[in-house]
C-alpha positions as CSV (number, residue, x, y, z in Angstrom):
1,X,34.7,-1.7,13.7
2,X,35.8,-4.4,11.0
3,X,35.4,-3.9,7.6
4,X,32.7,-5.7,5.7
5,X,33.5,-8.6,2.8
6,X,30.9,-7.4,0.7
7,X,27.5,-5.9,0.8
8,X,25.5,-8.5,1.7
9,X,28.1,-8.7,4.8
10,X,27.1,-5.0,5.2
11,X,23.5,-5.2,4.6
12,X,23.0,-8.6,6.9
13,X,25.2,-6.8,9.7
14,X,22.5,-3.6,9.5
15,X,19.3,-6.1,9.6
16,X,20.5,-9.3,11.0
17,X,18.8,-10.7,13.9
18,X,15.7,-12.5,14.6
19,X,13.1,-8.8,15.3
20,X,14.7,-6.4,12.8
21,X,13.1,-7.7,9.8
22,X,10.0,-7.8,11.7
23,X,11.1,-4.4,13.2
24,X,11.1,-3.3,9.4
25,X,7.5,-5.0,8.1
26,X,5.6,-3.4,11.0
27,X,7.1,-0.3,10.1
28,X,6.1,-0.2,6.2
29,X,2.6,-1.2,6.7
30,X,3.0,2.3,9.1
31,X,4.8,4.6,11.1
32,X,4.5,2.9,14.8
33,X,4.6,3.7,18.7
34,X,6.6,1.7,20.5
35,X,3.8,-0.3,22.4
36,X,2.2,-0.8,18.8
37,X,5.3,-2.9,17.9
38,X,5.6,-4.8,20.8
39,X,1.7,-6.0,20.9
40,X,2.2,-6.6,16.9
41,X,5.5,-8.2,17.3
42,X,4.4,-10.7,19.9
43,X,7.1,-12.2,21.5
44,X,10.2,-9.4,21.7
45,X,10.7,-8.1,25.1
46,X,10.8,-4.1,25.6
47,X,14.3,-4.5,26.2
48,X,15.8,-6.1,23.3
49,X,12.6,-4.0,20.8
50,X,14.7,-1.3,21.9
51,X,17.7,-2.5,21.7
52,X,16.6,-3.3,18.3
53,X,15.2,0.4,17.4
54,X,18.4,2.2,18.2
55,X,20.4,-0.1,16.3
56,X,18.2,0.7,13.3
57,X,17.8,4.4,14.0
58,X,22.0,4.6,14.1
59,X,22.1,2.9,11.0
60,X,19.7,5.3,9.5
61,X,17.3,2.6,8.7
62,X,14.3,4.0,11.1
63,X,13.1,7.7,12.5
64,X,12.4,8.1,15.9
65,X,10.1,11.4,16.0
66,X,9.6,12.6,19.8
67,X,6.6,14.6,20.5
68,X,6.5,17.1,23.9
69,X,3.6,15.7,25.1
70,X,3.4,14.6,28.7
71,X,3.9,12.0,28.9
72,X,6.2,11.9,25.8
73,X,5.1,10.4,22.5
74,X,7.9,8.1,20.4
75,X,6.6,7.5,17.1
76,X,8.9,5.0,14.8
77,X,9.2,5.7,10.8
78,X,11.2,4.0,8.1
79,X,13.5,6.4,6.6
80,X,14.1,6.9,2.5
81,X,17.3,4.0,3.4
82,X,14.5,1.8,5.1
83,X,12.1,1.5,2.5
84,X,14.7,0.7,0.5
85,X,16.0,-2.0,2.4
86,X,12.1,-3.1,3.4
87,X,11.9,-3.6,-0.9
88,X,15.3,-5.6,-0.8
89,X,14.1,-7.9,1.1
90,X,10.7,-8.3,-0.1
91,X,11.9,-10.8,-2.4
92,X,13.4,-12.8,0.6
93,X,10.1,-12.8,2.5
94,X,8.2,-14.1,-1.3
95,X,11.1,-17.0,-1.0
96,X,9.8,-17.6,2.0
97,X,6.2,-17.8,1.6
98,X,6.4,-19.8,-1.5
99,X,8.6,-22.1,0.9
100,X,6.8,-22.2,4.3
101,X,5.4,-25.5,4.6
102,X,8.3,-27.3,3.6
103,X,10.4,-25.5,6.1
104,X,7.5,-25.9,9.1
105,X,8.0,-29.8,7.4
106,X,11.3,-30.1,8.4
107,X,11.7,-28.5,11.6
108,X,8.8,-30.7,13.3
């Protein structure tokens, strides 16, 4: 894999997309099953929320915690790195709250 320019390169490359944010909010409100994100994030197909999921589980971002139940239980957890990154990017959502209606404005 390339190397990264810097660590916003880095940090964009680990939460980038259009659902992982999302992915990340759902998740520090609370730890989530999988059909729980996908009725809360309304819109992402199972496919790419998965997709998604294991991206941010290899990146260390989210816990996936199976439980032996039949049928199995998945339950979905930010990690110590994922809160972390959830408050980095608090600041980023604030921007764009303070900012929403001039953005909805312009893209009419």
């Amino acid at each position: 894999m390339a190397g990264f320019l810097c660590g916003l390169d880095a940090a964009v490359a680990v939460v980038g997309g259009k659902w992982k944010p999302l992915i990340l909010w759902a998740l520090s409100v609370q730890p989530r099953r999988t059909g729980e994100l996908r009725r809360e994030l309304d819109g992402v197909s199972e496919k790419v929320l998965t997709q998604q999921l294991r991206e941010l589980e290899r990146d260390g971002i989210v816990h996936r915690e199976v439980y032996k139940e039949v049928p199995p239980r998945v339950i979905y957890s930010l990690t110590r790195k994922g809160v972390a990154l959830d408050k980095a990017l608090a600041p980023l959502g604030d921007w764009g709250e303070e900012h929403l209606a001039d953005i909805i404005a312009v893209r009419q």
